[in-house]
Backbone bond lengths (Angstrom), bond angles and torsions (degrees), N, CA, C in turn:
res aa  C-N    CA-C-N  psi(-1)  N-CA   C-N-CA  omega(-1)  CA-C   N-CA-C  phi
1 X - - - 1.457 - - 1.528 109.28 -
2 X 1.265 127.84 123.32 1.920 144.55 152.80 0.967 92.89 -101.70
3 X 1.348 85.59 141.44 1.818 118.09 143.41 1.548 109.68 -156.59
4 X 0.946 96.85 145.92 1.807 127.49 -172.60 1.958 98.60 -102.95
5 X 1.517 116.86 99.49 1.189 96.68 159.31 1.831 102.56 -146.06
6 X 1.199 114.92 140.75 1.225 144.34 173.44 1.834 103.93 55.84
7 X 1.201 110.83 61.82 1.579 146.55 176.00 1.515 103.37 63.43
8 X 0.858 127.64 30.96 1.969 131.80 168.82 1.970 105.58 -112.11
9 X 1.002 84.71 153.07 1.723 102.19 -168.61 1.690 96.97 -108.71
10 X 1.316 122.40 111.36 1.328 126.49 -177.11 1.765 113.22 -114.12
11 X 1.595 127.62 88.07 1.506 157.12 -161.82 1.579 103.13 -81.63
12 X 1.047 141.23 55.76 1.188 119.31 -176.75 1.882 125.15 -102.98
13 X 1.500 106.92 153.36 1.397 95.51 173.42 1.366 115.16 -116.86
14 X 1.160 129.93 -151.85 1.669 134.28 149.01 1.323 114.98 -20.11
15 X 1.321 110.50 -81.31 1.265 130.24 178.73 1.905 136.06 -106.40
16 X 1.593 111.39 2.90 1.254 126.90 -174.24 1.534 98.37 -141.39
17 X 1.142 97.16 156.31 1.870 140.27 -172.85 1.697 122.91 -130.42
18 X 1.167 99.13 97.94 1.422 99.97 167.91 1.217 115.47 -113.65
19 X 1.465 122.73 145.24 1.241 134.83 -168.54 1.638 122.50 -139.83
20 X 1.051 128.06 148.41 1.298 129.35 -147.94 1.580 115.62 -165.68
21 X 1.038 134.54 114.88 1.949 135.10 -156.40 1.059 95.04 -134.61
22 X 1.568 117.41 135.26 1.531 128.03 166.02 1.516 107.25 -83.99
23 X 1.648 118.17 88.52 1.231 87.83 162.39 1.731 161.54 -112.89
24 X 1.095 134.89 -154.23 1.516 117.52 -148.24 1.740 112.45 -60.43
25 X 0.774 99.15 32.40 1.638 109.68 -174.33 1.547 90.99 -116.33
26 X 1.241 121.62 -22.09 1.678 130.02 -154.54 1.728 105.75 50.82
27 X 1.089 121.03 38.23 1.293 116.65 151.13 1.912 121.55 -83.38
28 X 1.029 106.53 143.21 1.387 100.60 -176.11 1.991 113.07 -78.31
29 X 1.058 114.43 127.15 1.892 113.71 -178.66 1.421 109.51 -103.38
30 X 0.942 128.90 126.39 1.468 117.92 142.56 1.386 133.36 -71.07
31 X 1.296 117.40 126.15 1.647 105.99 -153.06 1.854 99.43 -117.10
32 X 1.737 113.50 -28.50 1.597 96.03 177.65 1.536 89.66 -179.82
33 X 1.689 102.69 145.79 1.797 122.95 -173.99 1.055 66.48 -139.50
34 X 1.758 116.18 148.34 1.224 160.68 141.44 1.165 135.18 176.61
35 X 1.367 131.48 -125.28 1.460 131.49 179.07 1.953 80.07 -107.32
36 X 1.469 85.75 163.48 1.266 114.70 -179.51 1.474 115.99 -69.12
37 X 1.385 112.86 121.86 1.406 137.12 -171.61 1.730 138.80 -99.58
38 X 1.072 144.96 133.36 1.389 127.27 173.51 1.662 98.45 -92.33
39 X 1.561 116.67 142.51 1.701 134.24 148.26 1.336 90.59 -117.61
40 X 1.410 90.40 -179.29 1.121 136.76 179.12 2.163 108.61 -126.37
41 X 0.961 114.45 -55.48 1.268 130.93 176.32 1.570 111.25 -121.72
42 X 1.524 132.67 139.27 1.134 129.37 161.08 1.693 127.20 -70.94
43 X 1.675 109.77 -31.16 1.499 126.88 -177.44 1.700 90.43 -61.96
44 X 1.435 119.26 -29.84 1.615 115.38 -178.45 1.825 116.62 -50.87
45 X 1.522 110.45 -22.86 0.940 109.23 -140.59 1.578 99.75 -106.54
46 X 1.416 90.54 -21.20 1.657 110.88 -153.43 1.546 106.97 -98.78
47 X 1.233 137.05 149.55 1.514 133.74 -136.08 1.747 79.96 -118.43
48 X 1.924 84.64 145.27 1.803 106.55 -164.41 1.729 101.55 -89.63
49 X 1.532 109.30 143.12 1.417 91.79 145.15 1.298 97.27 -120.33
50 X 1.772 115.76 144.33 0.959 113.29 162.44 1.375 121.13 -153.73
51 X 1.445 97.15 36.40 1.913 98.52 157.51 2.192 92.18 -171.27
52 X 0.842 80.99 141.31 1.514 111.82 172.54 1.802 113.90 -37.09
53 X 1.566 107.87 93.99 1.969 95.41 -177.76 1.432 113.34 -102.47
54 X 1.125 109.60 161.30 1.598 128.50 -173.30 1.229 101.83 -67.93
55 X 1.515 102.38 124.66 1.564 130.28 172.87 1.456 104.08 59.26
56 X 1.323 116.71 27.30 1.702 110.28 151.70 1.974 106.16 -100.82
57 X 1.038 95.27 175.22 1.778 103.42 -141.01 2.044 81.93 -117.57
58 X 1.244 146.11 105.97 0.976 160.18 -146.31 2.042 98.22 -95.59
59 X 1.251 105.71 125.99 1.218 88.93 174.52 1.736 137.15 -91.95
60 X 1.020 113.78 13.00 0.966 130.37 152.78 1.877 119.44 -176.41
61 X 1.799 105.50 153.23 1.747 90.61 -169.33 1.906 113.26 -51.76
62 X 1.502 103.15 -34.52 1.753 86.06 -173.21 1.610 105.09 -84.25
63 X 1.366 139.22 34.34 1.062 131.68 134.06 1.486 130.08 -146.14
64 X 1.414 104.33 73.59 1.571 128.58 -154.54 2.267 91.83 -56.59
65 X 1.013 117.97 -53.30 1.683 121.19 -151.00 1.542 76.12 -65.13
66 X 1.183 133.91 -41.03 1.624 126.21 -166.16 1.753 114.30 -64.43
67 X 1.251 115.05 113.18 1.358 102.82 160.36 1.155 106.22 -136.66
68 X 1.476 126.11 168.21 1.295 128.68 -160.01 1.908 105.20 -103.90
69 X 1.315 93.00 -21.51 1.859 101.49 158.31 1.396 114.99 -46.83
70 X 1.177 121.65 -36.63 1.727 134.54 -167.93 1.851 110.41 -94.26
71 X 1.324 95.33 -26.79 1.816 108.60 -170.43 1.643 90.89 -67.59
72 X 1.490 97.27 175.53 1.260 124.00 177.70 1.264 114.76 -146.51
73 X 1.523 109.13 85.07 1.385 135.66 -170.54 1.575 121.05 -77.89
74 X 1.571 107.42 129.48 1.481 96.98 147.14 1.454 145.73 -86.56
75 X 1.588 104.11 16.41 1.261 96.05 156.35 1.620 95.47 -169.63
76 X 1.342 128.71 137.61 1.512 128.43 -156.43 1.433 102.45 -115.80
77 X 1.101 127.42 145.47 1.480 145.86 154.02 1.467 114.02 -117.05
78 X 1.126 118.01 171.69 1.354 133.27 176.57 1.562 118.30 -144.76
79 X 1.770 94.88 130.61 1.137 100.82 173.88 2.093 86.70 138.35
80 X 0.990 114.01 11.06 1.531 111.20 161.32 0.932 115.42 -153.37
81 X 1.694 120.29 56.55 1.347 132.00 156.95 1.749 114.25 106.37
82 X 1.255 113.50 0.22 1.540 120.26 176.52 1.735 98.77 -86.65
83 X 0.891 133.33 150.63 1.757 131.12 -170.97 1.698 87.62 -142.25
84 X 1.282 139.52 -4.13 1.145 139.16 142.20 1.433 134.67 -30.48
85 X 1.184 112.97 142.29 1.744 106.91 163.07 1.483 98.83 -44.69
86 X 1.651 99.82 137.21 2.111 84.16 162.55 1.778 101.66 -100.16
87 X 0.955 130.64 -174.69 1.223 150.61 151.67 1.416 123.51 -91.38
88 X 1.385 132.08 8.77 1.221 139.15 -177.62 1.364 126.29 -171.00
89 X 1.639 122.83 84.98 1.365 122.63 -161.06 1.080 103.63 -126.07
90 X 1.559 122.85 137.80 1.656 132.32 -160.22 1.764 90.32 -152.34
91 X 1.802 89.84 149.24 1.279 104.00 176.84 1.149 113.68 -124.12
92 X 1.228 140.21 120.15 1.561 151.24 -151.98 1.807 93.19 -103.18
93 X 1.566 116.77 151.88 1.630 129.19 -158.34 1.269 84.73 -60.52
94 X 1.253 126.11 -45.61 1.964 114.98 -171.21 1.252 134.69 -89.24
95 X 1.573 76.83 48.91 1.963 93.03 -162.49 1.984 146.46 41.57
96 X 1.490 95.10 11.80 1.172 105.16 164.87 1.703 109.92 -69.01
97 X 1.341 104.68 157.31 1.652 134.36 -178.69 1.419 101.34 -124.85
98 X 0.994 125.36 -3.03 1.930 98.24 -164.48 1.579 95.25 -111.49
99 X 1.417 131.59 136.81 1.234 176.15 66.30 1.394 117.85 10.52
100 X 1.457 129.17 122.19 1.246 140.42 129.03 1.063 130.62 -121.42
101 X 1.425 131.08 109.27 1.246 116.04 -170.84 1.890 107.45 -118.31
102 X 1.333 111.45 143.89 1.119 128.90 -155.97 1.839 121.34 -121.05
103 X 0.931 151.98 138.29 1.365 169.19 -73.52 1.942 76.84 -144.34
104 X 1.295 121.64 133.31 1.053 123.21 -167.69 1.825 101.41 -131.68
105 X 1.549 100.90 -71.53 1.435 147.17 -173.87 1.022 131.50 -123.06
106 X 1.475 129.80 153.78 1.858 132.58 129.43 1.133 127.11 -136.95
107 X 1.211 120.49 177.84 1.397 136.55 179.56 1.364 106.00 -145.49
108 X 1.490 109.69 138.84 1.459 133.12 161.84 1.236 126.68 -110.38
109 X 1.574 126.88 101.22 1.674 123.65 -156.55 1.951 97.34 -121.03
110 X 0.877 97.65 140.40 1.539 101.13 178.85 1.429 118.32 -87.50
111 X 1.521 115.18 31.79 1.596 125.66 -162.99 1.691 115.61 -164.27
112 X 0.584 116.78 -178.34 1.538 114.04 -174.70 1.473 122.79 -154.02
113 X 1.621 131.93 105.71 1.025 161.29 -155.12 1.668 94.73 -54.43
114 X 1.443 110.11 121.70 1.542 91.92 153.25 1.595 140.97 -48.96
115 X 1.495 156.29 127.07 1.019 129.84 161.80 1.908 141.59 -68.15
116 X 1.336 113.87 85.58 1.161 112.78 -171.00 1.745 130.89 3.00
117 X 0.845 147.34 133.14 1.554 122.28 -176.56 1.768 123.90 59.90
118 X 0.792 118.53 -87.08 1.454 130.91 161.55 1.056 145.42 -29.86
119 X 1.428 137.48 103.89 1.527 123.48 -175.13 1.603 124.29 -61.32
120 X 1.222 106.92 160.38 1.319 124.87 -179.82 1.823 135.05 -168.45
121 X 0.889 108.07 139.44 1.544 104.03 -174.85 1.563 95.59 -57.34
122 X 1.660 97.03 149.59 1.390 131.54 -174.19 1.515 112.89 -115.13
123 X 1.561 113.59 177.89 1.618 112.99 176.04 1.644 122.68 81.76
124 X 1.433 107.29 162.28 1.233 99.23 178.23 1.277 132.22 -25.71
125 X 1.623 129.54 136.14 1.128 118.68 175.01 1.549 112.91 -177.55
126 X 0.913 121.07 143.59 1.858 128.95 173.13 1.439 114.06 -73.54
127 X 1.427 122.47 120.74 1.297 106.32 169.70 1.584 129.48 -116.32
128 X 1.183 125.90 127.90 1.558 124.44 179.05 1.436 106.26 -84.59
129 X 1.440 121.38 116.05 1.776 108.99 163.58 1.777 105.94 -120.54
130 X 1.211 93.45 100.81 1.805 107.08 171.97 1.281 115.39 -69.21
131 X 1.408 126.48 130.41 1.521 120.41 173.22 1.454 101.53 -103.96
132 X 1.589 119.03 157.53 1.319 113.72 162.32 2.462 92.40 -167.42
133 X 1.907 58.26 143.41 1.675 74.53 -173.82 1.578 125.97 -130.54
134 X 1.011 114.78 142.34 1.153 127.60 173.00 1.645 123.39 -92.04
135 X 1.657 113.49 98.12 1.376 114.59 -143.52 1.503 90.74 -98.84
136 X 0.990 124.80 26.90 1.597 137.51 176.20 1.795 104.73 -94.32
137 X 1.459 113.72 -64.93 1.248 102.56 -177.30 1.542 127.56 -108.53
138 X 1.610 92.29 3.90 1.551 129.47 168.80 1.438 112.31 54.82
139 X 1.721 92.90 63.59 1.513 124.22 166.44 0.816 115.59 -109.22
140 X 1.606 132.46 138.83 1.548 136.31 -173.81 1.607 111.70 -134.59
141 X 0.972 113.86 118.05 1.800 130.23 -178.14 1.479 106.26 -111.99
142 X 1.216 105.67 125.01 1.399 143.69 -167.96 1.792 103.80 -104.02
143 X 1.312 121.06 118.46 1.502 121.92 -177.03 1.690 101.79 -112.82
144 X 1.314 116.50 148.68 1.353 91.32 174.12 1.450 71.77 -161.28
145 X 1.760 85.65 133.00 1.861 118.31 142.97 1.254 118.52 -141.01
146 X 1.735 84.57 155.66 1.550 114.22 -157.15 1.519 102.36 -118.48
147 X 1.404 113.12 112.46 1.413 112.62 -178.30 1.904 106.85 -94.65
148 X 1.147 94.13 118.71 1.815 103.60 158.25 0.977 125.75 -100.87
149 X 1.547 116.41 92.43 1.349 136.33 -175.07 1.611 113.16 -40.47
150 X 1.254 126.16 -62.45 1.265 111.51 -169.45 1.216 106.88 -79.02
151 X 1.175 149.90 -24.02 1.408 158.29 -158.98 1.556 96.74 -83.17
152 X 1.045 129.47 -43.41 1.603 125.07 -156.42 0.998 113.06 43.14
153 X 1.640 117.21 77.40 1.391 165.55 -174.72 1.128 114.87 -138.73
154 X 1.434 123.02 129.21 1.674 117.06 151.26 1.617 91.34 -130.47
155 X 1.117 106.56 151.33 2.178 122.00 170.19 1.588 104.40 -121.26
156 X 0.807 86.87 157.04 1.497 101.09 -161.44 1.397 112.87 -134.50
157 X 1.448 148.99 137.23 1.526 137.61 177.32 1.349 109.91 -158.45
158 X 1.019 120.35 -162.99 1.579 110.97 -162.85 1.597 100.59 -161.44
159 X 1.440 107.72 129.78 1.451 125.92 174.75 1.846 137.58 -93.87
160 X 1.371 146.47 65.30 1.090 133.96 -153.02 1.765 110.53 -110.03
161 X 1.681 82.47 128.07 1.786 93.13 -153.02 1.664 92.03 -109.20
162 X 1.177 119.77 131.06 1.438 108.94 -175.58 1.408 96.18 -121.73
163 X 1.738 99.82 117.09 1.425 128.28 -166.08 1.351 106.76 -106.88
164 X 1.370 121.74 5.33 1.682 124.12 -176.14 1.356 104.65 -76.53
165 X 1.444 106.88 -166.55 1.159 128.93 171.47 1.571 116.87 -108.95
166 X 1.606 105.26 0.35 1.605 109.40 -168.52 1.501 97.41 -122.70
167 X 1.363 108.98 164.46 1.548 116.91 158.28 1.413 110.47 -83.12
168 X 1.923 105.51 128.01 1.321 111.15 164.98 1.265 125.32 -108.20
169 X 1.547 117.70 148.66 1.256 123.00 -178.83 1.631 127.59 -78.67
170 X 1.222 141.36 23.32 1.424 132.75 150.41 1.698 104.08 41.13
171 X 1.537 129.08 85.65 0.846 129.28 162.47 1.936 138.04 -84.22
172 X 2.182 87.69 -32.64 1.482 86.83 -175.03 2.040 74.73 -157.30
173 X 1.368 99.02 133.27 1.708 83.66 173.95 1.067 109.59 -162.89
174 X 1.815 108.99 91.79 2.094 129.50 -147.87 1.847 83.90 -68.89
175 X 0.971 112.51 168.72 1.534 133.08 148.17 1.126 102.27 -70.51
176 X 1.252 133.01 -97.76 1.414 121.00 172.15 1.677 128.68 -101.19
177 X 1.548 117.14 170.34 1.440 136.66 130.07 1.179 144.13 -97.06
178 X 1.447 99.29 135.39 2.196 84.05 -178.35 1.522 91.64 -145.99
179 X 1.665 118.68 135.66 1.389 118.47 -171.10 1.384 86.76 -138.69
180 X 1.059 104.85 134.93 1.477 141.80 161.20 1.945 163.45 -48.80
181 X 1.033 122.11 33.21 1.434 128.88 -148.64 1.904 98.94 0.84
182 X 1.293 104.59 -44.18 1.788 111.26 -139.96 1.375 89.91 -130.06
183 X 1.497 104.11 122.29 1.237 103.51 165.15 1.579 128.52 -119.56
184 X 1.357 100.95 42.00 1.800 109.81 -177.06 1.431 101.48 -95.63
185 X 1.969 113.83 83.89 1.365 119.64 167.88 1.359 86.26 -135.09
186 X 1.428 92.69 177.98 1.098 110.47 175.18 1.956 118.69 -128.02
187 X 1.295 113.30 124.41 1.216 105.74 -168.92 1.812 132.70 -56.10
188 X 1.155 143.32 153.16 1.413 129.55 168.79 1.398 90.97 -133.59
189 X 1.277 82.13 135.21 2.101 91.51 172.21 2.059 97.98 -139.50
190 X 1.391 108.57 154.61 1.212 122.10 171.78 1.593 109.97 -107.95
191 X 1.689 93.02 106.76 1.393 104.90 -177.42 1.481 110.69 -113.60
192 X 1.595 107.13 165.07 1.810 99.01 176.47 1.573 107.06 178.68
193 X 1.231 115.01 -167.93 1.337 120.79 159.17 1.525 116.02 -124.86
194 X 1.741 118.05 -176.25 1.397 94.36 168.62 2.171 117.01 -73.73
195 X 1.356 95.25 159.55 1.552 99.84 177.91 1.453 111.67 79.83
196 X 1.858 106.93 10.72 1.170 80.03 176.46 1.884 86.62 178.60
197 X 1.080 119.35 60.48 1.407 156.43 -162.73 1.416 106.75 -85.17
198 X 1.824 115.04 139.41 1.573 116.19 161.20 1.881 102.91 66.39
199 X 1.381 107.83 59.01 1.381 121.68 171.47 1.221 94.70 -96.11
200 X 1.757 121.22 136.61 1.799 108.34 -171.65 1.858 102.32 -98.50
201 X 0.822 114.60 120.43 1.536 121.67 179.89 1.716 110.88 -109.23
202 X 1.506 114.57 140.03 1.275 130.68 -163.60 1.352 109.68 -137.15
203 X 1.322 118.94 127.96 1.471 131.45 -167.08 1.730 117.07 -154.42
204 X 1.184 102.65 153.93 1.440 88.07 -176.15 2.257 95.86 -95.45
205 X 1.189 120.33 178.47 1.245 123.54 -177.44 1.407 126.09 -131.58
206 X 1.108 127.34 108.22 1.655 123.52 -178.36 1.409 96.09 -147.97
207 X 1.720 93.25 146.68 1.532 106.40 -163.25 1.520 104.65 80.29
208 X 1.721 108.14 -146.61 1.425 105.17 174.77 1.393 104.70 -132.90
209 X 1.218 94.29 154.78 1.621 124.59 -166.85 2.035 115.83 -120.30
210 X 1.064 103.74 91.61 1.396 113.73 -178.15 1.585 126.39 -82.79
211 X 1.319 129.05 139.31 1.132 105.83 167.88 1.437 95.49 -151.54
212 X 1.551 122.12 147.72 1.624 104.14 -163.47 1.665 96.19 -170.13
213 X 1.056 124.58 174.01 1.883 145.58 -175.53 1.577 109.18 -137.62
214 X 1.698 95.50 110.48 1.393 94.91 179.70 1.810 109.46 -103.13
215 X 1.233 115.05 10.99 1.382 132.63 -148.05 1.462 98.22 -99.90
216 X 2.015 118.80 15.43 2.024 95.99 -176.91 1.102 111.57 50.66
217 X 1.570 126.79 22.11 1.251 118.93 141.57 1.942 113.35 -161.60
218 X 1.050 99.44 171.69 1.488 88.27 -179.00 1.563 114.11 -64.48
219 X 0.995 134.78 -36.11 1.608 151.41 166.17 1.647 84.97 96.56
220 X 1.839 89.34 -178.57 1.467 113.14 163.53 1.535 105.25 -91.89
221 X 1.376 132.66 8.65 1.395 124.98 -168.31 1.603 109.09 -81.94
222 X 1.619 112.33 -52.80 1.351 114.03 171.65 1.911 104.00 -128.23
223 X 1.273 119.76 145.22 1.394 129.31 -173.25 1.689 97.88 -89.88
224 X 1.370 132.09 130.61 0.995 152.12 -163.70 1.507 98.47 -70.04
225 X 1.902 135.28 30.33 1.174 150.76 -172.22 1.188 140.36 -127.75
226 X 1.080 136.93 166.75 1.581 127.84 -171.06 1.093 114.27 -148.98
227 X 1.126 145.95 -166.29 1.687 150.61 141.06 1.704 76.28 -169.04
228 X 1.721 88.28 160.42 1.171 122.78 168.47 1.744 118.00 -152.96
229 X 1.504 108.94 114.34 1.243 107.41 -159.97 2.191 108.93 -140.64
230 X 1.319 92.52 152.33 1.740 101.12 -179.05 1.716 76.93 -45.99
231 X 1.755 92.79 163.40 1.283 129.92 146.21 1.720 121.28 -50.18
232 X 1.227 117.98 -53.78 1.311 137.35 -156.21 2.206 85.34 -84.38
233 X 1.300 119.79 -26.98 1.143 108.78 -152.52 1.852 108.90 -77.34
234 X 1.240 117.95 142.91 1.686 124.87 -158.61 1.708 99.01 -114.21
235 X 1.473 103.35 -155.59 1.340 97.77 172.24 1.619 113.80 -86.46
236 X 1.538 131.85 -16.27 1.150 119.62 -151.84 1.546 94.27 -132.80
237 X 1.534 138.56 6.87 0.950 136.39 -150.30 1.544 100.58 -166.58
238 X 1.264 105.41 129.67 1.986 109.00 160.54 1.306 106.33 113.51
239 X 1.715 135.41 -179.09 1.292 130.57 -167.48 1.470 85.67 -102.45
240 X 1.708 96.72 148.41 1.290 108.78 144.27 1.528 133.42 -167.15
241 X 1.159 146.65 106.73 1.498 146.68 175.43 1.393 136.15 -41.39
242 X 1.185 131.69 120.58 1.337 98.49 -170.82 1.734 84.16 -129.66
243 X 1.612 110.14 165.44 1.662 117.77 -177.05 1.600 89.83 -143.65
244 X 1.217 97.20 143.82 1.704 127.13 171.69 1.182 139.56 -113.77
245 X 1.231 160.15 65.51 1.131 131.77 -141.01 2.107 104.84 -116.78
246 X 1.424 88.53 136.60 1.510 115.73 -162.87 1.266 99.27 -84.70
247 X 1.558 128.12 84.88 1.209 139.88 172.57 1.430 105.05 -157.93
248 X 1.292 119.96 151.36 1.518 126.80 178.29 2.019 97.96 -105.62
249 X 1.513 115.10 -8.82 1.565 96.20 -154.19 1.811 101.58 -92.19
250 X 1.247 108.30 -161.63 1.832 112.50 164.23 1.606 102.43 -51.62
251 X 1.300 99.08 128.74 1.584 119.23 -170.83 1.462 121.34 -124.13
252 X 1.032 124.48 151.08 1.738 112.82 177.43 1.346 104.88 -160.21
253 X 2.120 100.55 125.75 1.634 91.84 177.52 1.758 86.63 -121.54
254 X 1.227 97.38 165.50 1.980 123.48 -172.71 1.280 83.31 -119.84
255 X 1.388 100.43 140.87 1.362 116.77 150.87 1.696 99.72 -146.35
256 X 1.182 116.95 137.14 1.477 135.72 -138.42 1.716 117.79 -137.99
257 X 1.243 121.79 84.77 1.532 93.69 -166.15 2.252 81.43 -116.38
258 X 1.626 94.78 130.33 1.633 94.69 -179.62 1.503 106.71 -88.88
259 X 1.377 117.09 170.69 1.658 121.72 160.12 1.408 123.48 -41.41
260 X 0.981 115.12 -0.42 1.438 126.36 172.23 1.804 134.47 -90.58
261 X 1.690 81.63 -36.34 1.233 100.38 173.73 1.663 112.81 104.57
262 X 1.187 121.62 15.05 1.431 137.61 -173.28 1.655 106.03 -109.03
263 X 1.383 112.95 127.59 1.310 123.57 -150.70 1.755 90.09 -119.55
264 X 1.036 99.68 119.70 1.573 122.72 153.54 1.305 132.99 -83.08
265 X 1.541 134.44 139.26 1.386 152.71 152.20 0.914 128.28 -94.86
266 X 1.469 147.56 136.20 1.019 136.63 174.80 1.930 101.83 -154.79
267 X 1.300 131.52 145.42 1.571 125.53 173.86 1.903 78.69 -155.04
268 X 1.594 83.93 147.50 1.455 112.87 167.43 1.619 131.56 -173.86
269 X 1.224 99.42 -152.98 1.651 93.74 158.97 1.792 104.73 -104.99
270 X 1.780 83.92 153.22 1.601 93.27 -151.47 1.821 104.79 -65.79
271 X 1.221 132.37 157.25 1.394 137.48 -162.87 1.245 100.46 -92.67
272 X 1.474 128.30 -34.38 1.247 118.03 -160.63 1.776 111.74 -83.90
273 X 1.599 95.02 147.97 1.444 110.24 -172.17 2.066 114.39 60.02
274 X 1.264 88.58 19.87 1.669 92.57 -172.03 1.737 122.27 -100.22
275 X 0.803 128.40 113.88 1.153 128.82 -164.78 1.597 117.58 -147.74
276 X 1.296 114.64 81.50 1.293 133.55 173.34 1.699 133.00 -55.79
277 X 0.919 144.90 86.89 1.400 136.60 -140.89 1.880 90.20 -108.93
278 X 1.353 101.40 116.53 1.409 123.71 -165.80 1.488 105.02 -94.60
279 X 1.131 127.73 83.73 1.576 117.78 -179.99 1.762 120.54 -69.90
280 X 1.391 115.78 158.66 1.226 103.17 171.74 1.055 124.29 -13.35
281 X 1.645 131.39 160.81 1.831 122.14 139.41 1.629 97.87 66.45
282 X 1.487 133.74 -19.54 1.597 104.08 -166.48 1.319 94.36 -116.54
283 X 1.377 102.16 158.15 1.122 132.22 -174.64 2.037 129.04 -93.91
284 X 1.041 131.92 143.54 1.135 123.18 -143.75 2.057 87.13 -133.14
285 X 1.265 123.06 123.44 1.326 117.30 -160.21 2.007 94.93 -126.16
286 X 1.443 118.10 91.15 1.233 109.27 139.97 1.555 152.82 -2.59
287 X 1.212 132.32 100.87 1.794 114.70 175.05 1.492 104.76 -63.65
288 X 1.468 99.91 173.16 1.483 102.43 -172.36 1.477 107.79 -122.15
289 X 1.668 123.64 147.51 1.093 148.81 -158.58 1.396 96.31 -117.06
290 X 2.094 112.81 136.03 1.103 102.16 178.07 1.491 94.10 -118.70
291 X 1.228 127.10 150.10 1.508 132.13 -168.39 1.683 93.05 -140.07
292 X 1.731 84.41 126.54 1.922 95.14 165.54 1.969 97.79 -135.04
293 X 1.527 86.61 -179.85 1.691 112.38 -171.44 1.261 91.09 -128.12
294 X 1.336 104.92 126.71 1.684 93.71 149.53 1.934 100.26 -147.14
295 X 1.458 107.67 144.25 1.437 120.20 169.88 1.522 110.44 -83.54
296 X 1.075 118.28 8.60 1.988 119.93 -167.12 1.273 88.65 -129.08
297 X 1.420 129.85 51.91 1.684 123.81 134.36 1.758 97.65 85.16
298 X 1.406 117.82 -166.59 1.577 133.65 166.90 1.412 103.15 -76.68
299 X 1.205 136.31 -4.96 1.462 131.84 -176.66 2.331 93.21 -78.17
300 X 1.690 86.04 -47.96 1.776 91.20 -160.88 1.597 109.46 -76.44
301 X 0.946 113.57 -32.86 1.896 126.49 150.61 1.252 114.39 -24.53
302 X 1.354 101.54 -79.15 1.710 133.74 -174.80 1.804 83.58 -46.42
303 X 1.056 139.83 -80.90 1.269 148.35 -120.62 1.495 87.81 -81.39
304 X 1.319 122.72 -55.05 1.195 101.29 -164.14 1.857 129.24 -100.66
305 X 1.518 89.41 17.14 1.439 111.11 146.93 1.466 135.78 -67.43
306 X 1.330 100.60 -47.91 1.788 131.78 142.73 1.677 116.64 -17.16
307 X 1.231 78.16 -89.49 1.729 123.89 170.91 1.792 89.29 -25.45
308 X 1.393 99.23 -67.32 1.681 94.63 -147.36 1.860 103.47 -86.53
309 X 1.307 119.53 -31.27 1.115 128.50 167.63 1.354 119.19 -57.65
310 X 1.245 128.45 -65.45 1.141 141.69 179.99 1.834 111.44 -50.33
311 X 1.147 137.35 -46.44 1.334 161.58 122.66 1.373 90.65 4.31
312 X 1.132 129.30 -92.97 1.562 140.33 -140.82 1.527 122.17 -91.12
């Protein structure tokens, strides 16, 4: 189930809530994934600026307290005040890098598009496709999630439509972002070698934390996966997230926690040595990432990965 009312994006499944506000900047925010919640107001939820901090980079003079270093984006660039990994970096013929892309459109479809080439979960499902553009170099990125209600699943992928008049260069371009108020988790990644694959390793994360396949394929070295979960959380009990991403090729996930304390996501195809040359008119198509919630430990994770895979 979506609904779009009074500029917030409302994702819900069975048991999880995602939420998402355009705000007055028309930048897109991510404001909260979890189990399902009561507000009253969405601005309640969503983090203030309201005075000007030292050595953050202001995004523009008539809204100095605003910077996009402090936001909590669904999808990041760099080069107007984010000092973050971005999730989406393009090089325009005159060698500019900097990107803003801005809240345009949506659509609400009760179905879900095959992805050309590429696998992807199938079956019932709600779909959100957000446009947002950057009317500077007249590029347009297309976001799309697909909520599977019973599964407590949403997928997520990413669209880049090159509407210029120039060829662009495609430097780094995640499927998704997801940043965080709070970043007291703790990471799980599936590490290994061959013959002996998907060893679960646990760490805490500050700064950035990489893990990726440069080998044309995902390897047995790192599993194209994540979770991120409380300390306190077990197999049957506690929060935890987990992200997937449905690709076999060179892969790369970020996990990001800044001086602030705001925790970043990011999974895609891997950035390095990558360089996509975007011609007029064509279009640039993302793999897709499957992201769940569960409050019932690695048991409720596990299950509804299951759940939604197995299904489709």
């Amino acid at each position: 189930m979506i609904k779009f009312e009074n500029g917030s994006f409302k994702i819900e499944t069975k048991n999880t809530m995602y939420l998402i506000n355009v705000l007055d900047s028309k930048h897109l925010s991510h404001v909260y994934y979890g189990k399902r919640i009561e507000y009253d107001n969405i601005s309640d939820l969503t983090p203030k600026f309201d005075f000007e901090q030292g050595s953050a980079t202001s995004y523009s003079k008539e809204s100095k307290p605003f910077s996009l270093g402090k936001a909590l984006l669904e999808v990041a660039t760099f080069g107007k005040g984010d000092y973050r990994e971005p999730s989406l970096h393009l090089e325009m013929e005159d060698g500019s890098r900097v990107s803003d892309f801005l809240f345009k459109s949506y659509k609400i479809l009760n179905d879900k598009k095959q992805m050309d080439g590429l696998p992807s979960l199938n079956g019932p499902c709600t779909t959100l496709l957000i446009s947002l553009v950057d009317e500077v170099i007249g590029v347009e990125i297309v976001l799309e999630y697909n909520s599977f209600y019973e599964e407590n699943v949403i997928t997520r992928n990413m669209k880049i439509i090159n509407g210029s008049k120039q060829e662009i260069v495609i430097d780094k371009a995640m499927s998704m972002n997801i940043d965080f108020y709070d970043s007291d988790y703790e990471l799980m990644t599936l590490d290994g070698a061959w013959i002996r694959e998907r060893h679960i390793n646990l760490r805490n994360a500050f700064g950035i934390t990489k893990i990726d396949s440069k080998k044309g394929v995902s390897s047995a070295d790192h599993n194209p996966f994540i979770a991120i979960k409380r300390k306190e959380t077990n197999e049957f009990s506690g929060d935890v997230y987990g992200f997937s991403l449905v690709y076999s090729g060179n892969f790369e996930i970020n996990v990001e926690v800044s001086p602030h304390n705001l925790l970043r996501v990011m999974l895609g195809i891997n950035s390095f040595d990558f360089k996509w040359r975007l011609k007029k008119g064509e279009i640039f198509q993302t793999p897709e990432v499957v992201l769940t919630y569960s409050s019932d430990g690695l048991n409720g994770m596990s299950t509804n990965f299951h759940e939604a895979i197995q299904k489709k």
